[in-house]
mmJSON file of the N, C-alpha and C atoms, coordinates in Angstrom:
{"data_MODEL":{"atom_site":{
"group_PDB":["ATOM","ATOM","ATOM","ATOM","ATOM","ATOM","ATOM","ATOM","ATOM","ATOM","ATOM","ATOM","ATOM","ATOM","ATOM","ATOM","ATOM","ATOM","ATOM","ATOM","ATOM","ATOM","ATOM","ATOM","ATOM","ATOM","ATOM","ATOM","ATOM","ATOM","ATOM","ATOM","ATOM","ATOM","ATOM","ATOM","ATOM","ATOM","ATOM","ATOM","ATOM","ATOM","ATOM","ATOM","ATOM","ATOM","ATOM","ATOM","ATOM","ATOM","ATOM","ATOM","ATOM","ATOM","ATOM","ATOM","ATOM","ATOM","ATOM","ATOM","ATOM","ATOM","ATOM","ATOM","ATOM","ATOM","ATOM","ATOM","ATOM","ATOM","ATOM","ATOM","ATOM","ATOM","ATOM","ATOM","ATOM","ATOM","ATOM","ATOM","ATOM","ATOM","ATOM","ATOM","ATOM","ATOM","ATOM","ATOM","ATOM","ATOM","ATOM","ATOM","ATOM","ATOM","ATOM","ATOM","ATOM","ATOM","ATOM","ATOM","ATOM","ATOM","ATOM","ATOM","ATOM","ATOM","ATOM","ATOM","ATOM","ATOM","ATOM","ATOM","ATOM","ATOM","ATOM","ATOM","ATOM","ATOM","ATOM","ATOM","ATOM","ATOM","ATOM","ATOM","ATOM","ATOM","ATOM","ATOM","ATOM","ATOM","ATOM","ATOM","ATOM","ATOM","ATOM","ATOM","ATOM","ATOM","ATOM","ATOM","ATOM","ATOM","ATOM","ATOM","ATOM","ATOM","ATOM","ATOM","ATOM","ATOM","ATOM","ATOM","ATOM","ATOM","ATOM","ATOM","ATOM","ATOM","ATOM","ATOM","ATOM","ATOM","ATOM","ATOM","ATOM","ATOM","ATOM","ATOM","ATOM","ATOM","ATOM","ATOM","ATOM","ATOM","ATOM","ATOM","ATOM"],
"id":[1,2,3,4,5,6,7,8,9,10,11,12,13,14,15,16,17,18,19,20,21,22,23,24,25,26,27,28,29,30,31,32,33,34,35,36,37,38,39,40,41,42,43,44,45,46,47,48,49,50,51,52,53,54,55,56,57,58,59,60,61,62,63,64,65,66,67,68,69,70,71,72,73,74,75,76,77,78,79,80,81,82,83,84,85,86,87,88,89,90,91,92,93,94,95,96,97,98,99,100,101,102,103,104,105,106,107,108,109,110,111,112,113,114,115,116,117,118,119,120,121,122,123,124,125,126,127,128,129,130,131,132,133,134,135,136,137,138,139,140,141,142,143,144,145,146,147,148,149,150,151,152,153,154,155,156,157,158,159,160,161,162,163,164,165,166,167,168,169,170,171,172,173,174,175,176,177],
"type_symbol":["N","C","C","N","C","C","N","C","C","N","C","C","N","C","C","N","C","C","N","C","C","N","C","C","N","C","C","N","C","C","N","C","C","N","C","C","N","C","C","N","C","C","N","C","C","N","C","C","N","C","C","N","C","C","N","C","C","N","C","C","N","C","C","N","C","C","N","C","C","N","C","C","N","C","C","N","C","C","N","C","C","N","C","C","N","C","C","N","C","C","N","C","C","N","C","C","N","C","C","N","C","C","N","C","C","N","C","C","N","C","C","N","C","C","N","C","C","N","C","C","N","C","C","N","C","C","N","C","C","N","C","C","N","C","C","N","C","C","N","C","C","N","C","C","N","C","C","N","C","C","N","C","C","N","C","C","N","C","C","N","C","C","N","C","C","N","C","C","N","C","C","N","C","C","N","C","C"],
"label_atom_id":["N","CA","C","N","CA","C","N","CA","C","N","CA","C","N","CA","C","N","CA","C","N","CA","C","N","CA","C","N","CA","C","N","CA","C","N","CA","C","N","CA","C","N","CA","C","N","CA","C","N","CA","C","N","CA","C","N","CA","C","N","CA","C","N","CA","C","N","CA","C","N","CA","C","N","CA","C","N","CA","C","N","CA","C","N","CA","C","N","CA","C","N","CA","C","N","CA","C","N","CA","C","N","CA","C","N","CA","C","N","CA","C","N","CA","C","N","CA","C","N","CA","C","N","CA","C","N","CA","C","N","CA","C","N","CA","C","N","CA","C","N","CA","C","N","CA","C","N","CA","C","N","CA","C","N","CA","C","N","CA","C","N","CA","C","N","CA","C","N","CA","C","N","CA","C","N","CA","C","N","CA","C","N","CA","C","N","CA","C","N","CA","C","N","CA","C","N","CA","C","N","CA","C","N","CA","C"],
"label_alt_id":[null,null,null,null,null,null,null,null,null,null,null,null,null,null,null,null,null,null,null,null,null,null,null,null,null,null,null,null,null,null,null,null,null,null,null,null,null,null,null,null,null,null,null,null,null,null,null,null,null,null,null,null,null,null,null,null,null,null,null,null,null,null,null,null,null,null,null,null,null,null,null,null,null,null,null,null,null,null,null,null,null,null,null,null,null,null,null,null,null,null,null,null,null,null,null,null,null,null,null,null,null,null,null,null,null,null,null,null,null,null,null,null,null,null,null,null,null,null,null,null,null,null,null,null,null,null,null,null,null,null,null,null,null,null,null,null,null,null,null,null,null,null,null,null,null,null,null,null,null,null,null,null,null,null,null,null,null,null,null,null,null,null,null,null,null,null,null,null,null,null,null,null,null,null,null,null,null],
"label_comp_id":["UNK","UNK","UNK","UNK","UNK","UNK","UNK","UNK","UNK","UNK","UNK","UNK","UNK","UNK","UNK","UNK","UNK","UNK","UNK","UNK","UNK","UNK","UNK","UNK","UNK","UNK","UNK","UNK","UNK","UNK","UNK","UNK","UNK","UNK","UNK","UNK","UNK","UNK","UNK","UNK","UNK","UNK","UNK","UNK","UNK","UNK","UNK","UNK","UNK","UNK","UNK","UNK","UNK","UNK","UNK","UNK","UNK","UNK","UNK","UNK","UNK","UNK","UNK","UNK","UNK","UNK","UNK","UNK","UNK","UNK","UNK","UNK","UNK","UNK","UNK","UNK","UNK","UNK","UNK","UNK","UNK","UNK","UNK","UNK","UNK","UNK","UNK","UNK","UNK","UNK","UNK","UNK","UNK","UNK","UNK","UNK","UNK","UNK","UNK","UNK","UNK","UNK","UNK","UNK","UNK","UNK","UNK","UNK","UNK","UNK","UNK","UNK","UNK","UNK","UNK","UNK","UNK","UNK","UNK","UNK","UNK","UNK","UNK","UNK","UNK","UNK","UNK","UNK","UNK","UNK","UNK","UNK","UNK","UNK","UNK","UNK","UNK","UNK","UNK","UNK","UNK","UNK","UNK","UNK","UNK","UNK","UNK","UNK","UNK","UNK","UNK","UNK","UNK","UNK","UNK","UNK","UNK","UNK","UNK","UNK","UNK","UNK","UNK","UNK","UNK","UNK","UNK","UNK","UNK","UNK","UNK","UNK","UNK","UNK","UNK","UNK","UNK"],
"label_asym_id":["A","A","A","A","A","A","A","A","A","A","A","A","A","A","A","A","A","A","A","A","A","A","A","A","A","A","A","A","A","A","A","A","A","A","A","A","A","A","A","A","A","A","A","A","A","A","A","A","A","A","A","A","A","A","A","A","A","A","A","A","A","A","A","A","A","A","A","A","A","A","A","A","A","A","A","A","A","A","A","A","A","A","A","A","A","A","A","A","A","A","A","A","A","A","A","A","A","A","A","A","A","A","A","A","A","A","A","A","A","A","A","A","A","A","A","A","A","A","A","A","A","A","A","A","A","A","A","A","A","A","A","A","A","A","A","A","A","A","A","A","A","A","A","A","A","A","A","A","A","A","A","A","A","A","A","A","A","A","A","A","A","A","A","A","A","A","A","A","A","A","A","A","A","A","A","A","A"],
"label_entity_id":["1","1","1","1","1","1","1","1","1","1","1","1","1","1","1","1","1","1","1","1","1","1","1","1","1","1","1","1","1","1","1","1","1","1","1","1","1","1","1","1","1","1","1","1","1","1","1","1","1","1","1","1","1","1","1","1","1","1","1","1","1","1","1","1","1","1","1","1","1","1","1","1","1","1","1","1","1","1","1","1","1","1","1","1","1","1","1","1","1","1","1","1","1","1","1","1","1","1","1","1","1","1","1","1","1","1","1","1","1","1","1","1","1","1","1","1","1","1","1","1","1","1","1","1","1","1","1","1","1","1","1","1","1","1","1","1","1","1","1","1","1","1","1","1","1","1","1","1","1","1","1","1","1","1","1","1","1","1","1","1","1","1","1","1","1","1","1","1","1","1","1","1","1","1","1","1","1"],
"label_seq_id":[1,1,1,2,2,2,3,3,3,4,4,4,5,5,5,6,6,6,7,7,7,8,8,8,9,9,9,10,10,10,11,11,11,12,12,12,13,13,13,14,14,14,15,15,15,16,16,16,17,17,17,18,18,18,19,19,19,20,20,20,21,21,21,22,22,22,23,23,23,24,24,24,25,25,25,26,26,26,27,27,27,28,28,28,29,29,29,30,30,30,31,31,31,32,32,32,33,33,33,34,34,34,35,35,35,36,36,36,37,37,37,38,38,38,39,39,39,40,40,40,41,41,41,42,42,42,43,43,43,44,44,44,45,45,45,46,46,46,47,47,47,48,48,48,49,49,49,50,50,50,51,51,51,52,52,52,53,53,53,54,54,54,55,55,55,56,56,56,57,57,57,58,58,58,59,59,59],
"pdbx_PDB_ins_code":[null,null,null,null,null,null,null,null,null,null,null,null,null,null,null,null,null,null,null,null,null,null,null,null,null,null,null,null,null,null,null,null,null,null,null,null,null,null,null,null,null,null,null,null,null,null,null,null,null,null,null,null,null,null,null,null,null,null,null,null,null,null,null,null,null,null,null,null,null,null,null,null,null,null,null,null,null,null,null,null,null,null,null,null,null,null,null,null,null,null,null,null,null,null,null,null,null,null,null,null,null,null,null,null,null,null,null,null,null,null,null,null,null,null,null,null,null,null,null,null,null,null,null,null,null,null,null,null,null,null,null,null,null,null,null,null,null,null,null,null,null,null,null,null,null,null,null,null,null,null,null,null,null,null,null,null,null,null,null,null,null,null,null,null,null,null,null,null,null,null,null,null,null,null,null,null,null],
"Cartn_x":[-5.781,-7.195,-7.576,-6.422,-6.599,-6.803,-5.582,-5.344,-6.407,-7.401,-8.581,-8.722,-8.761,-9.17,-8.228,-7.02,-5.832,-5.721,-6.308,-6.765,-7.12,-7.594,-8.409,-6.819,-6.41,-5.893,-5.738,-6.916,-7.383,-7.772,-8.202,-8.709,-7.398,-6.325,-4.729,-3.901,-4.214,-3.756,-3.991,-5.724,-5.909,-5.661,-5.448,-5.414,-4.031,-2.83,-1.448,-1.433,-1.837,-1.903,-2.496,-3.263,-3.97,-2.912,-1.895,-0.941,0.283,0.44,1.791,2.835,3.286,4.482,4.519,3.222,3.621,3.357,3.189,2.653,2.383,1.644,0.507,1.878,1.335,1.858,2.217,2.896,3.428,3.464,2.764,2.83,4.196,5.343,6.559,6.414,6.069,5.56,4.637,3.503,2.792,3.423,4.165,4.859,5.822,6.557,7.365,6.836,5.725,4.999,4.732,3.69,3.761,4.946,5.958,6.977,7.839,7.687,7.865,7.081,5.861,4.379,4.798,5.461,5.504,6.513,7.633,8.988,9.14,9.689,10.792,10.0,11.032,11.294,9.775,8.548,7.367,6.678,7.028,6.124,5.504,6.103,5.497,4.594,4.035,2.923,1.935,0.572,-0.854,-1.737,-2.957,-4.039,-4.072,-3.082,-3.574,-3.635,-3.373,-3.415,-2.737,-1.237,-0.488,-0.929,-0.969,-1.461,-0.17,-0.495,0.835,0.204,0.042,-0.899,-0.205,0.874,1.685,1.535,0.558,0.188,-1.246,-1.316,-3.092,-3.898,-3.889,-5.198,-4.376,-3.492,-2.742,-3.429,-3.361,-3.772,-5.061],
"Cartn_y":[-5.391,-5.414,-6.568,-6.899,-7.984,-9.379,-9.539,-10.856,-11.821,-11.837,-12.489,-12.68,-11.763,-12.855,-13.449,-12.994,-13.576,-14.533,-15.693,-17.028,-17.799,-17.129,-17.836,-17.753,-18.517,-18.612,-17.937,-18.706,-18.126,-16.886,-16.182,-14.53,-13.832,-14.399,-13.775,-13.729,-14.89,-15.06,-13.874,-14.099,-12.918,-11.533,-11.03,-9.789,-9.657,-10.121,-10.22,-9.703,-10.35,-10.744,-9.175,-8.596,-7.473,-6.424,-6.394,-5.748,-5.466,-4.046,-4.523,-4.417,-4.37,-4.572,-6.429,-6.858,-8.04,-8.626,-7.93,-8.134,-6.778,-7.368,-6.436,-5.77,-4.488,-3.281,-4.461,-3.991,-4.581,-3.569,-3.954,-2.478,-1.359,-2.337,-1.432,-0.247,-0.894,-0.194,1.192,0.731,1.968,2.648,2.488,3.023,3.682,3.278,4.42,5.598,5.46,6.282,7.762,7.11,7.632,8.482,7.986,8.554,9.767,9.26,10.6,11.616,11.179,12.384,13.405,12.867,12.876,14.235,14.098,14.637,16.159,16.414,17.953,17.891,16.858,16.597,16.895,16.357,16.611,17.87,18.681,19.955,21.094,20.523,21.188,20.806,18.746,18.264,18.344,19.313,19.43,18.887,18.491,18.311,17.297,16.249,15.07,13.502,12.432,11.007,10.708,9.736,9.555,7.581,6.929,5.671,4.692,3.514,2.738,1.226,1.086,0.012,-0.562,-0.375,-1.611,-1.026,0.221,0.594,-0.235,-0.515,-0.904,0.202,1.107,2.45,2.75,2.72,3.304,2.464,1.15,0.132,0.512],
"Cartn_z":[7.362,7.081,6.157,5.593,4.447,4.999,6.245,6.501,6.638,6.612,7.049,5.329,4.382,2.662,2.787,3.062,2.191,3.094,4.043,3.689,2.719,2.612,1.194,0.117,-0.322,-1.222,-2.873,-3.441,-4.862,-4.706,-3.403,-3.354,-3.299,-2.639,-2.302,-3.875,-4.692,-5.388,-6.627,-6.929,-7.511,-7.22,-6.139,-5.308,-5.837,-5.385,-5.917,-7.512,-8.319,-9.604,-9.971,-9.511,-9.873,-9.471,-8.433,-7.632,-8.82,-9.395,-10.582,-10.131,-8.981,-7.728,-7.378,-7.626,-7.35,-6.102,-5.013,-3.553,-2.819,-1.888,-1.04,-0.069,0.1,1.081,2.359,2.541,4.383,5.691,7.031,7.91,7.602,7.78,7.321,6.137,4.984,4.031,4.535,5.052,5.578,6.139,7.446,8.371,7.637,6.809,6.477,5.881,5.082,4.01,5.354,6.107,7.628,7.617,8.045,8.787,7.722,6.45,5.656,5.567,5.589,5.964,7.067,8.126,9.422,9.402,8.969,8.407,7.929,8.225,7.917,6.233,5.537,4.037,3.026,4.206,3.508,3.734,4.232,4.611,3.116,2.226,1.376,0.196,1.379,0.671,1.384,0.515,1.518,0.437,1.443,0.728,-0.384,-0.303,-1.09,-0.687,-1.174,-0.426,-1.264,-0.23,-0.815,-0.686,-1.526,-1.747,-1.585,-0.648,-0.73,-1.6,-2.52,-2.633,-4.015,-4.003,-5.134,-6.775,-6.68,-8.179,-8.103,-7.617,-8.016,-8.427,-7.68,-8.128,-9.525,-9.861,-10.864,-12.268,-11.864,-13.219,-13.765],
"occupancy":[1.0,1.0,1.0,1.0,1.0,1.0,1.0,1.0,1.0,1.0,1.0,1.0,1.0,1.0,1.0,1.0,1.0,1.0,1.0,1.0,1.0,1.0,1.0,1.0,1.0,1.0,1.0,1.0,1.0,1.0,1.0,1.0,1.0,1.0,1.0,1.0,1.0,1.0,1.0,1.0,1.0,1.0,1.0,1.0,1.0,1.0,1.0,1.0,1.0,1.0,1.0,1.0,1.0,1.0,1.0,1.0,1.0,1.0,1.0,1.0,1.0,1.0,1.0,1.0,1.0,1.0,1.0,1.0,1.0,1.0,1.0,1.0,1.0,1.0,1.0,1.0,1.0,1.0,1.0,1.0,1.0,1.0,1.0,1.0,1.0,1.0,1.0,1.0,1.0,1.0,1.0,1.0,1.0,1.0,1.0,1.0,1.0,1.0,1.0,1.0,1.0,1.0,1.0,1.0,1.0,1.0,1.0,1.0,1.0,1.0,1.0,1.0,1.0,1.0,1.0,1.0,1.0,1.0,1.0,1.0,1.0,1.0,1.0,1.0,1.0,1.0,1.0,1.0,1.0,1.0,1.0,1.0,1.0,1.0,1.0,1.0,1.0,1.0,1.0,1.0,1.0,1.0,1.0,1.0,1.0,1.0,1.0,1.0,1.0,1.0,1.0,1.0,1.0,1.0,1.0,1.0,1.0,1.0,1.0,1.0,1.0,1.0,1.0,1.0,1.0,1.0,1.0,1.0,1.0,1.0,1.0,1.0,1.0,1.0,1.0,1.0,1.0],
"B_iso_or_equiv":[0.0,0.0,0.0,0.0,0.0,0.0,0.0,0.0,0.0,0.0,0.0,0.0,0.0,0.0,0.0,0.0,0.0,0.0,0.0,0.0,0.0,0.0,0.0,0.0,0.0,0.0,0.0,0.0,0.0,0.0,0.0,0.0,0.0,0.0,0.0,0.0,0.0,0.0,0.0,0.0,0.0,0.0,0.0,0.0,0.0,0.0,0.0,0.0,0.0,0.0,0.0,0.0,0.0,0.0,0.0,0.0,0.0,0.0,0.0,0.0,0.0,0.0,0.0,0.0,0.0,0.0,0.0,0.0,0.0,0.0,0.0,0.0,0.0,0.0,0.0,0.0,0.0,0.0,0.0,0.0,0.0,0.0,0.0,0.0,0.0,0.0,0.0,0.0,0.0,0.0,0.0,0.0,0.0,0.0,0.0,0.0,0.0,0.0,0.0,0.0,0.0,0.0,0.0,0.0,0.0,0.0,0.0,0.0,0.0,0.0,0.0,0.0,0.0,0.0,0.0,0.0,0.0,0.0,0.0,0.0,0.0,0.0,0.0,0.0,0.0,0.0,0.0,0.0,0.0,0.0,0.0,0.0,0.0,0.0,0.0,0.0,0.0,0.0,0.0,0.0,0.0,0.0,0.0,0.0,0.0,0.0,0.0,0.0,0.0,0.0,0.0,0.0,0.0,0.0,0.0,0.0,0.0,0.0,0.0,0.0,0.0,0.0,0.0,0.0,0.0,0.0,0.0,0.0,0.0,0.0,0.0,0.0,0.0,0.0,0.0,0.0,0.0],
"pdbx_formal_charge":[null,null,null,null,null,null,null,null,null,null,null,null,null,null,null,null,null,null,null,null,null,null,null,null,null,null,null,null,null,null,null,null,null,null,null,null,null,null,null,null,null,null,null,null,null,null,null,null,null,null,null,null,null,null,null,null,null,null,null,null,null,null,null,null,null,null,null,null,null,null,null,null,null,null,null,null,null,null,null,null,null,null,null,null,null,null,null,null,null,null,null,null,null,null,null,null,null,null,null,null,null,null,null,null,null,null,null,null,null,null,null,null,null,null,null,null,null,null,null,null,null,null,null,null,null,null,null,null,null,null,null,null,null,null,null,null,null,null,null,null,null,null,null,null,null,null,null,null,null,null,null,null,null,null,null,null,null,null,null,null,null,null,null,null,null,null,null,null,null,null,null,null,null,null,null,null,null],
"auth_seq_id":[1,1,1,2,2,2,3,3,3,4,4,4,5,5,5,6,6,6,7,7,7,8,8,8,9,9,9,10,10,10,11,11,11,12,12,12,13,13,13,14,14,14,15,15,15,16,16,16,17,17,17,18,18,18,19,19,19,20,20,20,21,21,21,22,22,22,23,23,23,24,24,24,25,25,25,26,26,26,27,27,27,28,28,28,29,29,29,30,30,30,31,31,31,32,32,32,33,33,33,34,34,34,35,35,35,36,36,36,37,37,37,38,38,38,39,39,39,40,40,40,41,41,41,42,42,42,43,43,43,44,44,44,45,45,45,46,46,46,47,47,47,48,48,48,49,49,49,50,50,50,51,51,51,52,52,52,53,53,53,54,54,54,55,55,55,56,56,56,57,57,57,58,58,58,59,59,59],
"auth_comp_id":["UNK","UNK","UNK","UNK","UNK","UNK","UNK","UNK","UNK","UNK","UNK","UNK","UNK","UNK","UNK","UNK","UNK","UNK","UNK","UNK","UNK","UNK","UNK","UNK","UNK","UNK","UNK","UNK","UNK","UNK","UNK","UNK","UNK","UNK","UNK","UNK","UNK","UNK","UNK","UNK","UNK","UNK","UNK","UNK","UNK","UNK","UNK","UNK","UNK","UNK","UNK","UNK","UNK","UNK","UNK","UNK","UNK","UNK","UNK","UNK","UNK","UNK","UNK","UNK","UNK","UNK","UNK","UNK","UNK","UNK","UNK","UNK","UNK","UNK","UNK","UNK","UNK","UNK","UNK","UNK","UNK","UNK","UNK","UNK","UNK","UNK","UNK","UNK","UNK","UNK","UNK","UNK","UNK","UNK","UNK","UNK","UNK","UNK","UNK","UNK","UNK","UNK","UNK","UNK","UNK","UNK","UNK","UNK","UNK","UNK","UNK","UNK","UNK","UNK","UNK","UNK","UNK","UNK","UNK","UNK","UNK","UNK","UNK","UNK","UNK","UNK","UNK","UNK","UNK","UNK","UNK","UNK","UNK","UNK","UNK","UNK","UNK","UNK","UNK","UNK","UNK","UNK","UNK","UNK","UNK","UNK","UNK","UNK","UNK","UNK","UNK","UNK","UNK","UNK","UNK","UNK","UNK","UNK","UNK","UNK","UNK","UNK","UNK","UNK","UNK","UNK","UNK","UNK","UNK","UNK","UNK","UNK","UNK","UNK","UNK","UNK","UNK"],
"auth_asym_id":["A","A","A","A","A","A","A","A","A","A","A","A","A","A","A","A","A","A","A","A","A","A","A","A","A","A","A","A","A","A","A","A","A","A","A","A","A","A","A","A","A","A","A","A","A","A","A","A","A","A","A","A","A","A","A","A","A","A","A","A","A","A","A","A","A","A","A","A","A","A","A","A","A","A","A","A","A","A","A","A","A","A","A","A","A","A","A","A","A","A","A","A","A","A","A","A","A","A","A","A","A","A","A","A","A","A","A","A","A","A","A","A","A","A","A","A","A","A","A","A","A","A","A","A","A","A","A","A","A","A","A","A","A","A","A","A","A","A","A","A","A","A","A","A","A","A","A","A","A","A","A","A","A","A","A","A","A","A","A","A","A","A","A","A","A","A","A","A","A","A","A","A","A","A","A","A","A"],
"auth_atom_id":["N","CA","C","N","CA","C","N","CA","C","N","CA","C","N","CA","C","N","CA","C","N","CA","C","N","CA","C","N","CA","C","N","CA","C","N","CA","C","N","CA","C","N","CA","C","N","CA","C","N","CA","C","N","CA","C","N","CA","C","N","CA","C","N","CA","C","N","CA","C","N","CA","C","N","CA","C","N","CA","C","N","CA","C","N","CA","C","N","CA","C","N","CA","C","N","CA","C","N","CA","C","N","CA","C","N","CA","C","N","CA","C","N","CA","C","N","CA","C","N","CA","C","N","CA","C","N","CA","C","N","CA","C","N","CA","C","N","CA","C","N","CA","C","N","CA","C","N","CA","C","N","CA","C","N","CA","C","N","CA","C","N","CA","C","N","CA","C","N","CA","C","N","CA","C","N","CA","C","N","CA","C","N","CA","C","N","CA","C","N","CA","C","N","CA","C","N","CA","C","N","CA","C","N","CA","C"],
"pdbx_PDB_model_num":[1,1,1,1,1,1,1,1,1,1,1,1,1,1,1,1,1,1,1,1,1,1,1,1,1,1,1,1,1,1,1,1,1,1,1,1,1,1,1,1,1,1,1,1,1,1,1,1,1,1,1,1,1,1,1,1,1,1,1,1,1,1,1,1,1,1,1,1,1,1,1,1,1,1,1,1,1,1,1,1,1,1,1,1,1,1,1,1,1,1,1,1,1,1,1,1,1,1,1,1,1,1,1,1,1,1,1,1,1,1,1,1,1,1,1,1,1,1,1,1,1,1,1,1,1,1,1,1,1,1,1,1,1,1,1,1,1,1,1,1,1,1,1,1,1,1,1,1,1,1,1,1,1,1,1,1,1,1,1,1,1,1,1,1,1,1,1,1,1,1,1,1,1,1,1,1,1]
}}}
């Protein structure tokens, strides 16, 4: 959804910089988050959002 700022350079740059991981989620990233949602292992998580976003909402 990003790829289109993160042309822009100085917008990628700041976006990163704000990120306390250091760089932006990657599909993989999602996809796995996904695929544990998905899973045996998670059935006894309901009703919340699990965020893949580097710690940003966190800062």
């Amino acid at each position: 959804m990003v790829k289109k700022f993160f042309k822009d350079k100085k917008f990628k740059k700041e976006a990163i910089r704000n990120i306390p991981l250091g760089k932006a989620a990657t599909v993989s990233d999602v996809a796995t988050a996904v695929a544990f949602l998905a899973a045996e292992s998670s059935s006894m998580i309901t009703g919340t959002s699990l965020l893949v976003d580097g710690g940003w909402t966190a800062k």
